[in-house]
FILOVEX-457516 format. One record per residue (C-alpha): residue in one letter; x, y, z; residue number from 0; chain. Coordinates in steps of 0.05 Angstrom, whole numbers, padded with zeros to 5 digits. Each point is the difference from the previous one (the first is absolute). Example, Ala and Ser with C-alpha at 12.3 -4.5 7.8 and 13.67 -1.06 7.14 Angstrom:
2
<r><type>A</type><x>00246</x><y>-00090</y><z>00156</z><seq>0</seq><mol>A</mol></r>
<r><type>S</type><x>00027</x><y>00069</y><z>-00013</z><seq>1</seq><mol>A</mol></r>
//
This chain:
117
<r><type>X</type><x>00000</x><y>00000</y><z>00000</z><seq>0</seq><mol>A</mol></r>
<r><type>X</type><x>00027</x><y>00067</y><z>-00008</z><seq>1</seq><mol>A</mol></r>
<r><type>X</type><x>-00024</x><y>00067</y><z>00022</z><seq>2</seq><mol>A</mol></r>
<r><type>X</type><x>00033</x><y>00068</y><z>-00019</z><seq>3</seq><mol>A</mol></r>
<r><type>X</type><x>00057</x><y>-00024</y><z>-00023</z><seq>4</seq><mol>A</mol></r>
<r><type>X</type><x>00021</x><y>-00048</y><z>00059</z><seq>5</seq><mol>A</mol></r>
<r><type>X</type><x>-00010</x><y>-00075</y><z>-00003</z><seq>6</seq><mol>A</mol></r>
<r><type>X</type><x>-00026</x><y>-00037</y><z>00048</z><seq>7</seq><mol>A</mol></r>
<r><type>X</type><x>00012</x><y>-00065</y><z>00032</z><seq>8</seq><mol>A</mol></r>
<r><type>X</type><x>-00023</x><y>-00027</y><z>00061</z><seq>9</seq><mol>A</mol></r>
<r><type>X</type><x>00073</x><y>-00004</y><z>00037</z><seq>10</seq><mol>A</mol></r>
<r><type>X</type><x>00037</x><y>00055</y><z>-00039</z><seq>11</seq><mol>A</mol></r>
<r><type>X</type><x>-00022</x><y>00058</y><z>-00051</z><seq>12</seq><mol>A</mol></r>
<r><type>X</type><x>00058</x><y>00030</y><z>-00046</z><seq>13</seq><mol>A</mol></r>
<r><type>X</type><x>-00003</x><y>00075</y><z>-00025</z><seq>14</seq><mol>A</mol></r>
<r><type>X</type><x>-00013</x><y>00008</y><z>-00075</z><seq>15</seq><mol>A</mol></r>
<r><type>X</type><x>00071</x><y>00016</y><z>-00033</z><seq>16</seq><mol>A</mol></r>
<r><type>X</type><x>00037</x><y>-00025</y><z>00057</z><seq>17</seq><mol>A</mol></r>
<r><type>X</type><x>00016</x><y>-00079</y><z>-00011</z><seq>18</seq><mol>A</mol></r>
<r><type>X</type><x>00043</x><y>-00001</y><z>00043</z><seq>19</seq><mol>A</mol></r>
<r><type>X</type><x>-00026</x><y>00024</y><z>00060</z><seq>20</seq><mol>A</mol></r>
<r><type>X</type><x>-00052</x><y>-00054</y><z>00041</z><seq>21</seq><mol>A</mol></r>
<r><type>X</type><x>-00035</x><y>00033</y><z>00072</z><seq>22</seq><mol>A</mol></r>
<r><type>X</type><x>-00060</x><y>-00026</y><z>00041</z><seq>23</seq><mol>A</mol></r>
<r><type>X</type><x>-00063</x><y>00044</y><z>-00012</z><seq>24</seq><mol>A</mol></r>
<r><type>X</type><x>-00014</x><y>-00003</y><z>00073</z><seq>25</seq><mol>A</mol></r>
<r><type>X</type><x>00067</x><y>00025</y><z>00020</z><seq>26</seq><mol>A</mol></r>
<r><type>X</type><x>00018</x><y>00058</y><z>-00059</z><seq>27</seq><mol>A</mol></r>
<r><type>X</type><x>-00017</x><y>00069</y><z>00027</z><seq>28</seq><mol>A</mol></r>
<r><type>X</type><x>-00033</x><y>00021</y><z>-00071</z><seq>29</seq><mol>A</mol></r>
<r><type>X</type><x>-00047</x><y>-00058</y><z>00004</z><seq>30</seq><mol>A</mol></r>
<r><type>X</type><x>-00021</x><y>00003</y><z>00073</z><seq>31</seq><mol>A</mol></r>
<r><type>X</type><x>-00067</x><y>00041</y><z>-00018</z><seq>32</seq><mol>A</mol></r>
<r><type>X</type><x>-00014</x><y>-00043</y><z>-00067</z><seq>33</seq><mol>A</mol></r>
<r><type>X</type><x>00032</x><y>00008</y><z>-00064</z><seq>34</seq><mol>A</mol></r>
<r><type>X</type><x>00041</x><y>00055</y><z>-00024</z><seq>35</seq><mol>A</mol></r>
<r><type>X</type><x>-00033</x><y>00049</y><z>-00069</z><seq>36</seq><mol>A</mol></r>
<r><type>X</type><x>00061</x><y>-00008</y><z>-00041</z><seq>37</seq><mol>A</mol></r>
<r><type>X</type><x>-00033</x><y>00064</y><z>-00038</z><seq>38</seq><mol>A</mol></r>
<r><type>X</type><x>-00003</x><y>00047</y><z>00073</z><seq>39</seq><mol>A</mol></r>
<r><type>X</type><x>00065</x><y>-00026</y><z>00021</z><seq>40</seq><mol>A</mol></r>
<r><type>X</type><x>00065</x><y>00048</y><z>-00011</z><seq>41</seq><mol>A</mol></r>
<r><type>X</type><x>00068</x><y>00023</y><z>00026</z><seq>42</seq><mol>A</mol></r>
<r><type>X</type><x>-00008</x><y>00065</y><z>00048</z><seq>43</seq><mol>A</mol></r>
<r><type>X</type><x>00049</x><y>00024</y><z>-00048</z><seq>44</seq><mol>A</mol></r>
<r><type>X</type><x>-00041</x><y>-00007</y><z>-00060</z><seq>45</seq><mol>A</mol></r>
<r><type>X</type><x>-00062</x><y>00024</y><z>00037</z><seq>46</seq><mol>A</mol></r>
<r><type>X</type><x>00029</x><y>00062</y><z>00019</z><seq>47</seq><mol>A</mol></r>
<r><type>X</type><x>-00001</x><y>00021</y><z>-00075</z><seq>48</seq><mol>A</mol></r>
<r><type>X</type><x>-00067</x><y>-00022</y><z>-00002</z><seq>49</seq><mol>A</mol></r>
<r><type>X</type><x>-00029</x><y>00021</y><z>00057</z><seq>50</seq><mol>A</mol></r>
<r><type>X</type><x>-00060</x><y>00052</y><z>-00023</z><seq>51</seq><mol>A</mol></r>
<r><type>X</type><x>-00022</x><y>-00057</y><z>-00049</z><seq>52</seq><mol>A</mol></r>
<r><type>X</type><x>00000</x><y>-00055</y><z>00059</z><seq>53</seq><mol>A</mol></r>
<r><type>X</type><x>-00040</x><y>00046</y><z>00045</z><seq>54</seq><mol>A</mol></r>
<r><type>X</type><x>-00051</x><y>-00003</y><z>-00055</z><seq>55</seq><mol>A</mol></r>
<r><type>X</type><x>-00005</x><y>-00064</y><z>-00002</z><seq>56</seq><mol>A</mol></r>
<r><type>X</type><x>-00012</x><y>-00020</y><z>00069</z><seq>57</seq><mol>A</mol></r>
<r><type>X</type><x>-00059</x><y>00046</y><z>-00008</z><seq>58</seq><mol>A</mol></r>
<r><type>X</type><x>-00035</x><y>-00058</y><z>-00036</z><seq>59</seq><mol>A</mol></r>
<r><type>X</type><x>-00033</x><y>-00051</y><z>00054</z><seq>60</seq><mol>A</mol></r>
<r><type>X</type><x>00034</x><y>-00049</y><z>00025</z><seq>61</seq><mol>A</mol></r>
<r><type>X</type><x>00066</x><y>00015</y><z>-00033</z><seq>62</seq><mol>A</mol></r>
<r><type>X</type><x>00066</x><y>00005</y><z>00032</z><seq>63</seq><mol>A</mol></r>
<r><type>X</type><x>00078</x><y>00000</y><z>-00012</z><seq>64</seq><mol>A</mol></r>
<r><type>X</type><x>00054</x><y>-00046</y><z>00036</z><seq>65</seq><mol>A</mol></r>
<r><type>X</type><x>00065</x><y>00043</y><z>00003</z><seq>66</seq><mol>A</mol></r>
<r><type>X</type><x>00065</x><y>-00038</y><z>-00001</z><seq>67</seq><mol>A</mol></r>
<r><type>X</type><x>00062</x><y>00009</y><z>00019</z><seq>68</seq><mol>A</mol></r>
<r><type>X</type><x>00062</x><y>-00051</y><z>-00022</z><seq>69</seq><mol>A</mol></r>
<r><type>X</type><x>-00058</x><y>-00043</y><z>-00023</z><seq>70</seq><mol>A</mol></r>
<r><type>X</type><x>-00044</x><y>-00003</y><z>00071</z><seq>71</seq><mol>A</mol></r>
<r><type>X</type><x>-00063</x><y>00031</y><z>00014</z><seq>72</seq><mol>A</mol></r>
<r><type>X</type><x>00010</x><y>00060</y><z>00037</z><seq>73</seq><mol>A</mol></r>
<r><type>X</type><x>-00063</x><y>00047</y><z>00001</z><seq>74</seq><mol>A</mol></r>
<r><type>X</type><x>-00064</x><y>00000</y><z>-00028</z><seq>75</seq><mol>A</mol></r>
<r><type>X</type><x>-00047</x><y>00055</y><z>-00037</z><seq>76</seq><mol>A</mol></r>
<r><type>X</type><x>-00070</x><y>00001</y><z>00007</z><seq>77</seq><mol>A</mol></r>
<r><type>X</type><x>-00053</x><y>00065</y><z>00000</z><seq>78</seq><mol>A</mol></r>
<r><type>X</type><x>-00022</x><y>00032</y><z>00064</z><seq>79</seq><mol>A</mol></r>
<r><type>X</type><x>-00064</x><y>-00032</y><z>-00010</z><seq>80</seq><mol>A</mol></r>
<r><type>X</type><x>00025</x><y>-00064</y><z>00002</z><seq>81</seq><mol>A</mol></r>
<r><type>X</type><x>00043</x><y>00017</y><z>00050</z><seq>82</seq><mol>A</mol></r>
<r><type>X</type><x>-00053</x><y>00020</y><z>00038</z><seq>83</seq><mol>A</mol></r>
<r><type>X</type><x>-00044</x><y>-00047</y><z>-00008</z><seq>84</seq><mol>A</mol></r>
<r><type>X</type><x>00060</x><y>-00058</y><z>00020</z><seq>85</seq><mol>A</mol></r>
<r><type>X</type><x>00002</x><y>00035</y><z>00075</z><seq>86</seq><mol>A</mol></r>
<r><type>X</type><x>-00080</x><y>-00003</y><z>00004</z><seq>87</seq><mol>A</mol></r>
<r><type>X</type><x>00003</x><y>-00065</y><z>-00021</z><seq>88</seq><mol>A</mol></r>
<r><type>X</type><x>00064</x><y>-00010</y><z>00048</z><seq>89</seq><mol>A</mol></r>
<r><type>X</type><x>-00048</x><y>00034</y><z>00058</z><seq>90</seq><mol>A</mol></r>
<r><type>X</type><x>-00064</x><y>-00047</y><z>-00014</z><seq>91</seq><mol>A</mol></r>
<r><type>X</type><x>00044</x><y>-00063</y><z>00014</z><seq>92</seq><mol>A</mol></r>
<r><type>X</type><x>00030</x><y>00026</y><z>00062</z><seq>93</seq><mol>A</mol></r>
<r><type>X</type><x>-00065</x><y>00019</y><z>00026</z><seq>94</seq><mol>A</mol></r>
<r><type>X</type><x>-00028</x><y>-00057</y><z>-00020</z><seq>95</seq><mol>A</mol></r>
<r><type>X</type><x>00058</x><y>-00057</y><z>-00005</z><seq>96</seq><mol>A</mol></r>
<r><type>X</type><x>-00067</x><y>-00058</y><z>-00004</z><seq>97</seq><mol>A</mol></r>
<r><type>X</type><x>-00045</x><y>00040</y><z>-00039</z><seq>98</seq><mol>A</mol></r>
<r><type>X</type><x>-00011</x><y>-00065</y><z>-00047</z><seq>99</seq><mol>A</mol></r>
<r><type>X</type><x>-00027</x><y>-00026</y><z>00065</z><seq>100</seq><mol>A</mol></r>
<r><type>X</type><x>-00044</x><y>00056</y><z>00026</z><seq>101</seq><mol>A</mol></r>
<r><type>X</type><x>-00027</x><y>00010</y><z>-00073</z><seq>102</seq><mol>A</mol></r>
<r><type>X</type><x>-00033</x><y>-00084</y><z>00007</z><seq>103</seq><mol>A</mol></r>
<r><type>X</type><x>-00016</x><y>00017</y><z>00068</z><seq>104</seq><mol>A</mol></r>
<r><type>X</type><x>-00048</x><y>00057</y><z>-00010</z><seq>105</seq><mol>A</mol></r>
<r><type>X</type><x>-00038</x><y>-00040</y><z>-00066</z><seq>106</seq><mol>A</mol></r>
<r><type>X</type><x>-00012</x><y>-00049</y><z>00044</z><seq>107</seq><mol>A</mol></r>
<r><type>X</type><x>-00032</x><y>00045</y><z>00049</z><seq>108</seq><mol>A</mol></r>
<r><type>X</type><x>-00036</x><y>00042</y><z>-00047</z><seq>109</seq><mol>A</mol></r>
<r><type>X</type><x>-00023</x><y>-00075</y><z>-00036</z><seq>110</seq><mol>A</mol></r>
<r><type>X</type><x>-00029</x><y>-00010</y><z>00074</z><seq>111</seq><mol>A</mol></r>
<r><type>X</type><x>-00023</x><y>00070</y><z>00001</z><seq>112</seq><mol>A</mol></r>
<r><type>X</type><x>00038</x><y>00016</y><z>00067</z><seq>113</seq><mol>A</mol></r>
<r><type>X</type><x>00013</x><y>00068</y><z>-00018</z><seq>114</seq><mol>A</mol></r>
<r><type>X</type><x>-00027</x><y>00073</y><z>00017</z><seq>115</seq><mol>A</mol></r>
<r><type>X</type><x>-00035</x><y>00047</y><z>-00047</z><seq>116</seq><mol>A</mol></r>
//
């Protein structure tokens, strides 16, 4: 199977254009969130000259850029908004860590109809 560019194995994936190089998906940095966008994913150094264009970009939803630096992810770019909406989301689960939970607890109530109108 291959996604973006990366192929996939069960025990080891290897980076597109780099034979030579073999790493476990669960313990590469780049991979730890899901797979790397081989089209969002640059050098700071060639971001820099694009910089006005990339901040465009991550205006679109859901898009975002993985910086590197000697090859390794080092910072990621993502709108305000989605920034934003990351730390409510971020929030929510600390408020609520079993929210899964409370969410099957009050259907079943309301099912029963132990609730107040």
């Amino acid at each position: 199977m291959a996604r973006c560019g990366i192929k996939v194995n069960p025990k080891i994936i290897q980076l597109k254009g780099d034979k030579s190089k073999r790493v476990n998906p669960l313990l590469h940095p780049s991979l730890s969130f899901g797979y790397m966008n081989v089209k969002t994913t640059l050098p700071i150094s060639e971001a820099r000259k694009k910089i006005f264009k990339i901040a465009e970009e991550v205006q679109k939803s859901s898009n975002y850029y993985t910086l590197t630096e000697k090859g390794r992810p080092k910072v990621v770019l993502m709108s305000a908004e989605e920034f934003e909406s990351w730390q409510e989301t971020l929030e929510v689960m600390r408020e609520f860590p079993d929210i899964k939970n409370d969410i099957k607890k009050a259907e079943k109530e309301y099912k029963r109809g132990d609730y107040i109108t």
